[in-house]
Steps between C-alpha positions, in 0.01 A plus 500: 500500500454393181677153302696689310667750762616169735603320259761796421548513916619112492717538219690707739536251748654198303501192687332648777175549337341256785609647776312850380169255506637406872532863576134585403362188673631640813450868423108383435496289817596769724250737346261301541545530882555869495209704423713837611768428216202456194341762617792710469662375161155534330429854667436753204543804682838355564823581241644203318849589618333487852367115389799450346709592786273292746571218285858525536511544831297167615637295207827606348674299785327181417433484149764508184481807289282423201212366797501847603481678133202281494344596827569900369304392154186365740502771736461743238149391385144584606328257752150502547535364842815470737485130475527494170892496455553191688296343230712687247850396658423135555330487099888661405668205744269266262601679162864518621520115561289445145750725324780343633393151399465676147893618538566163564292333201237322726209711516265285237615203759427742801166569344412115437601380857271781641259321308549197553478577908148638445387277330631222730399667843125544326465119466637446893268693702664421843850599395342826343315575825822438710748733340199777525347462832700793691396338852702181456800571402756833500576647210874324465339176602224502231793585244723248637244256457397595133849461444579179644215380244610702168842574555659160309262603139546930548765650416660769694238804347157332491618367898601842615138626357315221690669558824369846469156426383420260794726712807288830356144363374184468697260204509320441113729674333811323446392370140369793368903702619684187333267571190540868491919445510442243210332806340749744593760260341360473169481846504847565520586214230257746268235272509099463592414257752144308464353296740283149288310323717324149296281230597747262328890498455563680189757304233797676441373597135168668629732680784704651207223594223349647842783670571552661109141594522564699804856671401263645201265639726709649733768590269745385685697172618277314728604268848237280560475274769202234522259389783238195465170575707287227374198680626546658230295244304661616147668833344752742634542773729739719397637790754760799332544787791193602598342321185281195543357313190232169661458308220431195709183251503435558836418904406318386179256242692469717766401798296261247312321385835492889580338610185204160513457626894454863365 
C-alpha cells in the first residue's frame, strides 16, 4: 500500500487517524498467529471479492471503516510468501501513526525523537539488551518498561512507535527498526535520510556545509543525523539507503597496511 494511497485513507478518518494504526496493530498481531487466515488472503487462485469478503467478515466488527478500505488495498497485492502480509499490515500501522503525526504538524519532531532513542539506547547496552531479549519480559512488559523510561521526552507519535518496536522486535534488532522508522519519516516529509558517523563531534558549521554538499548530490533535501565512533581515527562514513561512502582513517590505514602486506 503505497504513501500516497493511505494518506488519502486517513484523510477519511479525521480525528481518528490513530485508531486506524490501532486497528492494523491488532489486525497484524492476530495474523501473525494465524497461518490459515495469510494463507488464505494471499491465495492467488482465490478472487479478490472472495479476500475482500474474508476480510469483512473477521474484521468489519472490530475495526472502523477506513481500517478495513485499507485491509481491501493490502489484500489485493501479490505476496511472495503467506507471511508476507503481516509484515505489510504492521509497516501500514507504522505509516498510519507517521502520517498522522504529519496531520498533526509533528512528524520532523516524530522523526528526531526516533533518533534521538537510537542513538541513546546504542550508548546503554544493558537497557538496549533488556527491551530486546524476548525471554525476560512479555511483550506489554518490555513496552511498558521502554515507556516508563521515554515517555516524559516523546511525544504521543514517536512513543506509540517505540511501544511497537520493542512489544514486536526480536533480540539485535531494535536499533536498526527505530532507524528504519526515522527513515520512513523523512521520507514522508520529502526528504533523504543519511546516516554520518565521525571520529570527532562535528561543529555545527561543518554539519551544515556537509549537509549542502549532500542535498547537491542527492538532489534532494537531506535529514542527517550524526554518530561519533572514535575508532574511526579521522574522516566520515557516510550511509544514504543502501549507499555507503568510508572515507574514514581507519579504511585508509588499513588499506595502506593491506597494500605493504601484499
Amino acid at each position: 500500500m503505497t504513501p500516497e494511497l493511505l494518506r488519502e485513507r486517513l484523510a477519511q478518518a479525521g480525528d481518528e487517524r490513530m485508531k486506524v494504526a490501532e486497528d492494523l496493530f491488532g489486525v497484524a498481531d492476530f495474523l501473525r498467529t494465524n497461518s490459515s487466515v495469510q494463507r488464505a488472503l494471499t491465495d492467488p487462485s482465490r478472487e479478490e471479492s472472495d479476500r475482500d469478503a474474508l476480510v469483512d467478515r473477521l474484521f468489519a466488527p472490530v475495526v472502523s471503516a477506513v481500517s478495513i478500505q485499507c485491509l481491501h488495498d493490502l489484500v489485493a497485492g501479490h505476496w511472495s510468501r503467506p507471511r508476507d502480509i503481516v509484515h505489510a499490515v504492521e509497516e501500514t500501522g507504522c505509516d498510519a501513526v507517521l502520517l498522522s503525526a504529519q496531520f498533526d504538524g509533528v512528524l520532523e519532531e516524530t522523526e528526531a525523537q526516533l533518533v534521538a532513542v537510537s542513538v541513546f539506547l546504542q550508548s546503554h547496552r544493558d537497557l538496549r539488551n533488556e527491551l530486546s531479549d524476548l525471554s525476560a519480559l512479555s511483550p506489554k512488559g518490555r513496552a511498558d518498561l521502554a515507556q516508563t523510561v521515554f515517555q516524559s521526552v516523546l511525544g504521543q507519535p514517536s512513543l506509540r512507535l517505540l511501544r511497537r518496536c520493542v512489544g514486536r522486535t526480536s533480540h539485535g534488532h531494535l536499533l536498526g527498526k527505530l532507524r528504519e522508522l526515522a527513515v520512513r519519516a523523512a521520507n514522508l516529509s520529502g526528504r533523504r535520510f543519511v546516516f554520518v558517523e565521525s571520529a570527532h563531534e562535528l561543529s555545527d558549521d561543518q554539519k551544515k556545509r556537509l549537509e549542502k554538499i549532500l542535498e547537491t548530490k542527492l538532489a534532494s533535501p537531506v535529514s542527517a543525523t550524526y554518530t561519533l565512533r572514535p575508532e574511526l581515527l579521522g574522516g566520515l562514513v557516510i550511509r544514504m539507503g543502501t549507499e555507503r561512502v568510508d572515507a574514514s582513517l581507519a579504511t585508509r590505514v588499513g588499506a595502506l597496511k593491506r597494500s605493504i602486506v601484499g
